[in-house]
N, C-alpha and C positions, 0 to 999 in steps of 0.2 A: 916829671912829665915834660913833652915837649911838644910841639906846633902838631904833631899826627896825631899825638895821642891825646890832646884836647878836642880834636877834631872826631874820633874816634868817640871820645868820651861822652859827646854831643849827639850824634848820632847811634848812641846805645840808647836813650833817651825818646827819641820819634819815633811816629809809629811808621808800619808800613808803609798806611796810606800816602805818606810824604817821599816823592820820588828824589832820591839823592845820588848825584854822580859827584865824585870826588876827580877835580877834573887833573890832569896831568899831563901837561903840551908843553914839549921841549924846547916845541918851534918856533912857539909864539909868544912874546915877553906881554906878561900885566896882565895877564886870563887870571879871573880871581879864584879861589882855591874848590869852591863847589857851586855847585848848580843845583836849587834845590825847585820841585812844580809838585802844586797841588793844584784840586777845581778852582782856586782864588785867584792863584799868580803865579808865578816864574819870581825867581828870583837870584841874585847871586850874592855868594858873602865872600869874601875875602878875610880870612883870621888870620892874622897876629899874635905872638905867645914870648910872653917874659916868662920867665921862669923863678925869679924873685924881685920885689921891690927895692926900686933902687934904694941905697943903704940911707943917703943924706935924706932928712924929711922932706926937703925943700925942692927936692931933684924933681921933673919932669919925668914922665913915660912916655919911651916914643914908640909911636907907632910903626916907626919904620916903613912906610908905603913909598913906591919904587916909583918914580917922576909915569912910566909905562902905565903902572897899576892906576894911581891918578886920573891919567887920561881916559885910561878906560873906564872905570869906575864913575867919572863925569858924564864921560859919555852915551853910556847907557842910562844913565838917571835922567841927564836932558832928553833923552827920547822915553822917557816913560816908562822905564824897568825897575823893579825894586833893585837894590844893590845894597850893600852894609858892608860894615866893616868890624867883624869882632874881632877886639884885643883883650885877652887873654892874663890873667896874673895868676901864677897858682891855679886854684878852681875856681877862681872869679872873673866873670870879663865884663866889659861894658859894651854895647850895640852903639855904634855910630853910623847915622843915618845919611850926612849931607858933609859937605868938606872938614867938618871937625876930624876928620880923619887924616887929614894932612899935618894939623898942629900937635905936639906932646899936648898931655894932659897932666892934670896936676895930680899927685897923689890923693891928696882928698877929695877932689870931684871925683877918682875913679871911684874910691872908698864910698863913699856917699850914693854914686846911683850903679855901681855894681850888682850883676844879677849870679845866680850859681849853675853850673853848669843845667840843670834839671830845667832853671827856668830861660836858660836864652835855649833849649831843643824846644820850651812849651811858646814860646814867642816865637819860632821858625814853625810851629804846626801851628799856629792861630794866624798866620800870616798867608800861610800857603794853602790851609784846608779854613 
């Protein structure tokens, strides 16, 4: 699997009612990856995708978020937008809410509060509808 097709994966999961544009601007650097609106909110996620855990226990996961992405992602949340950042391992990812999204994370906090694809599409419709 890779970064489309977790994203893909996520989205076989919602229901209609949840408006989702998978956004794709060549023009514009740090636009996060979708755009998702229900009667709740608007919101945007940015996802992130390892493909496997790094080998060492010890080793960090990076998120990888692009100085661009950062900014924007800040700055839409300081004016009042939801925003998130899912990173992705396998068929597991974690939801980061607020700048933990700029730090690696450790293998075991991913391990520990990891949801499955099934449940971060059910936590994008309870958010948005």
């Amino acid at each position: 699997m890779n970064e489309h097709g977790f994203i893909k994966s996520v989205h076989s999961h919602l229901p209609s009612s949840v408006y989702k544009w998978k956004i794709r601007d060549t023009y514009t650097g740090g636009i996060p990856d979708v755009f998702y609106a229900g009667p709740q909110c608007m919101m945007f996620i940015e996802y992130k995708y390892v493909k496997n855990f790094p080998v060492r226990s010890k080793t960090n996961i990076k998120c990888n978020i692009s100085a661009l992405q950062q900014h924007w992602l800040q700055r839409m949340h300081s004016q009042g937008h939801k925003v998130a950042v899912v990173l992705g391992v396998g068929r597991e990812a974690v939801i980061m809410l607020d700048e933990r999204w700029c730090k690696p994370i450790a293998k075991e906090d991913f391990l520990k509060n990891s949801l499955s694809i099934k449940q971060i599409a059910k936590w994008i419709e309870n958010t948005c509808i």
